[in-house]
N, C-alpha and C positions, 0 to 999 in steps of 0.2 A: 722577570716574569717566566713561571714555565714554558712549557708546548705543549702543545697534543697531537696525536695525531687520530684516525679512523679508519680502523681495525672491521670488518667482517660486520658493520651498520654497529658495533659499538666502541662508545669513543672515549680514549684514555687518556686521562691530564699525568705530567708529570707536575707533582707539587714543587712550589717556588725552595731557594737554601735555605728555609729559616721555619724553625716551629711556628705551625699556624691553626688558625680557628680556619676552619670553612663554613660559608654561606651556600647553598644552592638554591636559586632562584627558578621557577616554573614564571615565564614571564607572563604564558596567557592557562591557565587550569579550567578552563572552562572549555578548550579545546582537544576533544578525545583524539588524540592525535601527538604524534615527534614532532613537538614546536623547538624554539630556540630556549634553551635554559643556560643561565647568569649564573656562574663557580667564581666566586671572591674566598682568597686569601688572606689572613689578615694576621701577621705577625705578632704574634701574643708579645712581647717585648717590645716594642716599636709603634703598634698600630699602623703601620706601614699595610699596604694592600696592594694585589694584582688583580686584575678581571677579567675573565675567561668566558667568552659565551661560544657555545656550540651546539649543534642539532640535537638535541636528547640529552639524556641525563649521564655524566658520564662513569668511569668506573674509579675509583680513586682507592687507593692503599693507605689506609689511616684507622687510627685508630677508634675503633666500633663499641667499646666496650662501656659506653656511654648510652648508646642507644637502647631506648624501650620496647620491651617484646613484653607480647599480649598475648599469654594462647589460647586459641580457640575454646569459645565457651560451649561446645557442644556437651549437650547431656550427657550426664553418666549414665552407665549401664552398657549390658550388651550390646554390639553391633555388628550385624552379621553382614559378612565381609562377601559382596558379590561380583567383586572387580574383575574374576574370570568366567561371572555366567554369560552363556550366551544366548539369545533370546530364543526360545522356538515360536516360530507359526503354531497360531492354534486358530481354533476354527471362528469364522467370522472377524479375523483382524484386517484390518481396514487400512492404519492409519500407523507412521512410527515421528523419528524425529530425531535430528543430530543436532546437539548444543554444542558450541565451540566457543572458547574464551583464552586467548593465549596466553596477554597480560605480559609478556616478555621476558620480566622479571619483576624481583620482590618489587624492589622499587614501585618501578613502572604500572605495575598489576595493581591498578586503582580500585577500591570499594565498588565503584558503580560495575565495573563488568561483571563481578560476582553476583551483586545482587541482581542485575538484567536476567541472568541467568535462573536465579532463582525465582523469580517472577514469573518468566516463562513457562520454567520447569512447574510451577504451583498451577499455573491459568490449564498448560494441557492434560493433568493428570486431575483435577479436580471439576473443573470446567467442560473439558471436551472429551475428557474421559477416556484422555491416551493408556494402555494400560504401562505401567513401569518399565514392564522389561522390556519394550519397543522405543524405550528415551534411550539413546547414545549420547553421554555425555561429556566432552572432553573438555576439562578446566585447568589450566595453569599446570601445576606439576602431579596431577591426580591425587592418586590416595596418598601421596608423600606428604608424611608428617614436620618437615622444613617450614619455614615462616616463610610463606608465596603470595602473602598479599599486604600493602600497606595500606590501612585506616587513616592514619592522619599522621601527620609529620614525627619521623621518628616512632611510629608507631606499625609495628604487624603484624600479624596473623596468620595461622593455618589454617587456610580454606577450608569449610566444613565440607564434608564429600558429600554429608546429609544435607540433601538440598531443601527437605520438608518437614522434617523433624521427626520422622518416624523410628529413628534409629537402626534405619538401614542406610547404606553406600548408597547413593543416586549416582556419583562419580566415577566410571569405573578407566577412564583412563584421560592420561595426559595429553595435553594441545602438543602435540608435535605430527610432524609429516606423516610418520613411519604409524601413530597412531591413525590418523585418520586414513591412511591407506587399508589399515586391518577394518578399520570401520565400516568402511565402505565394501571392502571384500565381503564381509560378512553381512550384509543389509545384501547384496547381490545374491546373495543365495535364497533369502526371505522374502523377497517383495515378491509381488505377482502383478500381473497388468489390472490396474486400476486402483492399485494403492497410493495411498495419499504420504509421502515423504516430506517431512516441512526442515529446513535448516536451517537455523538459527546463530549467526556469528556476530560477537562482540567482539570490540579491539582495539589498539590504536592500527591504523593504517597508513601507508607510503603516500608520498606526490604521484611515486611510478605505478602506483595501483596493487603494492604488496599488503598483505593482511599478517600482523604479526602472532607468533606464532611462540612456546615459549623457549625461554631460553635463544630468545632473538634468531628463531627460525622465522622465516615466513614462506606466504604462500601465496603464488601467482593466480590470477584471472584465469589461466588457461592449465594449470595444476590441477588447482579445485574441478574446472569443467572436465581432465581425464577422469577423477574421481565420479564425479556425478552420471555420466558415461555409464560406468557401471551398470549402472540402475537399467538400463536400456530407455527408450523412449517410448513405452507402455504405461510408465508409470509416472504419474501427476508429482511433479517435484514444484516447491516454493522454494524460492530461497529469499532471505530477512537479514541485512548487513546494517550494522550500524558504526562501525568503523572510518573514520576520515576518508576521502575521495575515495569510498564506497560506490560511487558511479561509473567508475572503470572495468566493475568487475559488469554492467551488464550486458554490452556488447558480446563478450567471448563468452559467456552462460547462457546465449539464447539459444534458446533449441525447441521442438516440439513437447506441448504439454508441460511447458515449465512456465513459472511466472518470476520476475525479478525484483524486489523492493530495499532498496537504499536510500540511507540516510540523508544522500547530499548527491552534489555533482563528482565527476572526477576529479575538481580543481578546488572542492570546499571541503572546510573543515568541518566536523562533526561536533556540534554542541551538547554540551551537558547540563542536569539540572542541578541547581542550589543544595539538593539533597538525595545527590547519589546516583543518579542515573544516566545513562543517554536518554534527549530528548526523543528522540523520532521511534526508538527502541521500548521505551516506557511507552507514550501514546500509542502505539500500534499492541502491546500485549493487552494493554489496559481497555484498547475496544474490543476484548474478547469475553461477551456475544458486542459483535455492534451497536449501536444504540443512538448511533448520529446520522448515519446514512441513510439506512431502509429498516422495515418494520419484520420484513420476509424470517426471521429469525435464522438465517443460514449465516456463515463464518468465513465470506468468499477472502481472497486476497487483496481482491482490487479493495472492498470495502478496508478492508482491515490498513491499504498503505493511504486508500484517502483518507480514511476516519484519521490518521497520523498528521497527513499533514497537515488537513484543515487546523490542527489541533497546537500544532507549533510554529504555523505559518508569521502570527502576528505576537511571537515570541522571540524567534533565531532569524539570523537571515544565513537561512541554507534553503536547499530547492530539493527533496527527495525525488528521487527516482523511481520508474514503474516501466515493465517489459511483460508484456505475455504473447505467448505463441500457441498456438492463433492469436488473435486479438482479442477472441471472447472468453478464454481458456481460463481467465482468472475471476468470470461473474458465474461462470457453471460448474464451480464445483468449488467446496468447500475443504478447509485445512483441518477438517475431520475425517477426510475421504470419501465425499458422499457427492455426486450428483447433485446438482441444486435445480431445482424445477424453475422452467419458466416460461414465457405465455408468450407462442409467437401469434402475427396474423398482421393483416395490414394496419397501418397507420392512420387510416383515415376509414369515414362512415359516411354511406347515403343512405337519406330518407328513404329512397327505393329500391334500394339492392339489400340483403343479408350478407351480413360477413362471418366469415367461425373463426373464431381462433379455439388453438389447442395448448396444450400444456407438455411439453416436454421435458422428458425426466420424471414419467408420470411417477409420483409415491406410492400411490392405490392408497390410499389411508382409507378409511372408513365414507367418508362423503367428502364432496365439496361446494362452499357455497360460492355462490358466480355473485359479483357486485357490481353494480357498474355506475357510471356517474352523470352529470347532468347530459341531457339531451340523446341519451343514448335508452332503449329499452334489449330487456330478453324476449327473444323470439322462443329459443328451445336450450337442453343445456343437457347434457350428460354429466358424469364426475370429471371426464379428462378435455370433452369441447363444450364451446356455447357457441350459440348461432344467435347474432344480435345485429339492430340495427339504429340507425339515427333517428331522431325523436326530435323535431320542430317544429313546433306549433303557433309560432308568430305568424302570420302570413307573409308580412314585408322580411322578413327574413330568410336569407339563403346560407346562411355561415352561423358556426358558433364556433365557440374558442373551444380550447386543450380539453379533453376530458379523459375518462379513465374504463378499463375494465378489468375488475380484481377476482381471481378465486381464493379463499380461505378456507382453509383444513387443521387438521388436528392430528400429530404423531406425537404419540409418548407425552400426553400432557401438552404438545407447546405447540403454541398457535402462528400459523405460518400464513401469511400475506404475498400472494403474486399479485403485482401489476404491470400492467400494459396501459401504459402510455399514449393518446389516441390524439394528432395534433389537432385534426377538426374534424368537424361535423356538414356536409353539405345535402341541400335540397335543391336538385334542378327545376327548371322551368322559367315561366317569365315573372317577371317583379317590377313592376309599376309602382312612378311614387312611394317609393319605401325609404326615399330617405339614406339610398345610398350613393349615391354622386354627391358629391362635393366641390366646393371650391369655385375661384371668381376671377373677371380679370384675365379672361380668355387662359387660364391653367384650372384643368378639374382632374379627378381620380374618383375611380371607384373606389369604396371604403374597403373592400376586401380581396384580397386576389386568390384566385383559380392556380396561378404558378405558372407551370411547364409547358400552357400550348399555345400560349398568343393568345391577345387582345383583337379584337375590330369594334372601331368608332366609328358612329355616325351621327346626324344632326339632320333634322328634319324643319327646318329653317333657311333658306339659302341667302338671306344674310351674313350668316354665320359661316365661315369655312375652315375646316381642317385642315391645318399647317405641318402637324405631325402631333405622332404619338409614343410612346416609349410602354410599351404592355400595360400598367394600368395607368399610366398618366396619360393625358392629350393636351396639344397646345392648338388654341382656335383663334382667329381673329373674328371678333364679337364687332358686324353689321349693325348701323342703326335700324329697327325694327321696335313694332307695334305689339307685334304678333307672340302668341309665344313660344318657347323655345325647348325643347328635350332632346339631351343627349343619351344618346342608345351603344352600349360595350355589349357585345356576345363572346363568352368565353367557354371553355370545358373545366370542370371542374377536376380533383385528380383521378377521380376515379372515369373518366371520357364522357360527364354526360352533359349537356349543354345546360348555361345559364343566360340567361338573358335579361338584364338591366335596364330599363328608363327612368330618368326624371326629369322633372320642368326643372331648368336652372335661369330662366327667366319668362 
């Protein structure tokens, strides 16, 4: 049997004395990631065999001249070569974007990275209307004309550097260190506070939390973070990994104004689809505009890694990752670069107080309409506040469930939806017989509770006496008696105003 050894994270078999066929085996392809792959030997005279499994695919000296090369079928014609333009700021840019796909090598550099990237690269410049020359793209071995990608066994490609088919360069430089350090030098000079940065990296990735890079560079958790640095902390950065324990990198990448979304844990492998892609990397480009989460038509981050995973949850079993700093930093602002409006104000309504909420992040669009939902009316309402309040009109009634207060506007055609959330509705005073005490066998409860400031029980019976109570439950031992019986709870509701309950419960 040969040996091998591991060289610089790539691993070299020496072949066994004897002319042989080789087998290489990918034992799991479904995991975007350096799994264990099976190298059989098999003496073309003999049928004799050796088997060799090792981390990753290894490098073997043999003869190649068998193998099928496919070149790139990209269109004929001109194609203007813009692999040293560099982008200028022009007026009103907002938004840019670094794509990154290492891919390692030919081998290694699977179909689905390429394509992730084209996907992406399609959704921001058609979609969200990145302009071109604000995509930094770095794929496998750039504009190099070599065969840097494998399709299907025995079979590869030259990465089209046309990521849209317009017959221009989208690609203008290689996955390596030295490249995305120029990247990033140069995005430092452009950005301005408040611009929107989104990074997008495909790849296999380490156990140790390396991102591979090509030509079997890689790139640390805390590399990438000097890079991003750069940028200063003015400017709203996302970053998007869909590479194997991909959740390594979100610890050392948090910082202010950034948001982090990964594929997996630091300890899981990253799943791919049946036809070509990363799972977690496909669903999160593919909810762009969202369309699972909220109706608001904005393009936040948070929305875009849940819409993911809800979306692969009951397909893989991996567990994506999510990081923002602050913690709200990835519902208020969007991966277009825009402020996302939204409706603060309290949580709760009373029948006798007014409450306002406002809109922050106002748009100014042309109008707004104020909506609101059951139990709840408009007092008054500007474009950017409403002053409203709770609406109950049962008598026996002091509570109602969750309801809602929505503004709706209109930019550029597209109809935008705030909501606030309202968990309830309350009406102080006192409530007789209404049917809300419950329960028998000396344990009753009020049907609704107040929360935060304490219960008081009483009983107007002395029969009956009070053993104990826990806020809205009470425990009573039930006296024989004639006569009859109501139990009485005074509480404050959240907003401080009192409530007072009785009913006959015998």
């Amino acid at each position: 049997m040969g040996h091998f050894v591991d060289v610089n994270d790539c691993s070299y078999i020496q072949s066994p004395e004897f002319d042989s066929w080789i087998l290489v085996i990918d034992n799991d392809p479904s995991i975007s990631g350096r799994n264990y792959w099976t190298h059989i030997f098999v003496d073309v005279k003999s049928g004799e065999y050796s088997v060799v499994e090792i981390e990753g695919r290894a490098v073997i000296k043999w003869d190649t001249s068998r193998n099928i090369c496919i070149p790139s079928d990209r269109t004929s014609g001109a194609v203007i070569d813009n692999m040293q333009r560099i982008p200028e700021r022009v007026g009103g840019t907002t938004r840019w974007a670094v794509i990154i796909s290492g891919g390692c090598d030919s081998l290694n550099n699977k179909s689905r990275f390429y394509n992730d990237c084209v996907n992406v690269y399609t959704k921001l410049t058609q979609d969200l209307g990145y302009p071109k020359g604000n995509i930094f793209c770095l794929i496998s071995d750039g504009t190099d004309p070599a065969l840097d990608q494998r399709t299907s066994a025995n079979t590869y490609v030259s990465s089209d550097p046309d990521l849209d088919g317009d017959l221009t360069i989208d690609v203008q430089y290689n996955a390596s260190r030295t490249s995305i350090s120029t990247v990033f030098d140069n995005l430092s000079e452009l950005v301005s506070s408040g611009d929107e940065v989104l990074v997008f990296m495909t790849d296999h990735g380490s156990p140790y939390g390396l991102f591979y890079l090509w030509n079997y560079e890689t790139l640390s958790p805390y590399q990438l973070n000097t890079e991003l640095n750069k940028l200063g902390s003015s400017v709203m950065i996302d970053v998007v990994m869909g590479q194997c324990y991909s959740g390594a990198f979100v610890g050392p990448l948090s910082a202010s104004n950034r948001t982090i979304s990964t594929s997996c844990l630091s300890t899981e492998n990253a799943w791919v689809t049946e036809y070509g892609y990363n799972f977690f990397l496909h669903y999160w480009t593919e909810a762009i505009p969202p369309s699972c989460v909220n109706d608001d038509s904005y393009v936040s981050p948070y929305e875009l890694y849940l819409s993911s995973t809800v979306s692969i949850m009951h397909l893989v079993s991996q567990h994506p990752q999510y990081s923002s700093t602050p913690n709200n930093f990835g519902d208020t602002h969007s991966i277009k670069g825009e402020l996302i409006p939204y409706i603060i104000g309290s949580n709760y309504l009373s029948t006798t107080r007014n409450t306002q909420y406002n809109i922050v992040n106002y748009p100014n669009p042309s109008s707004i309409t104020w909506l609101v939902g059951h139990s709840v009316s408009i007092v008054s309402h500007t474009d950017s506040t409403a002053i409203v309040k709770g609406n109950i009109t049962s008598p026996g009634h002091f509570f109602e469930s969750p309801t809602t207060v929505t503004a709706q506007f209109e930019i550029d055609n597209i109809t935008h939806k705030l909501t606030k959330n309202i968990e309830s509705v309350w009406k102080p005073g006192t409530f007789i017989n209404g049917n809300n005490i419950w329960g028998s066998n000396g344990n009753y409860q009020v049907k609704h509770t107040g929360g935060e400031y304490g219960y008081m029980w009483g009983v107007d019976n002395s029969a009956w006496q009070i053993i104990g109570s826990n806020d809205s439950s009470v425990s009573i031992i039930e006296g024989y008696t004639n006569n009859p019986v109501n139990l009485i709870v005074s509480f404050f509701d959240p907003m401080g105003d009192v409530i007072i309950v009785q009913d006959r419960v015998h």
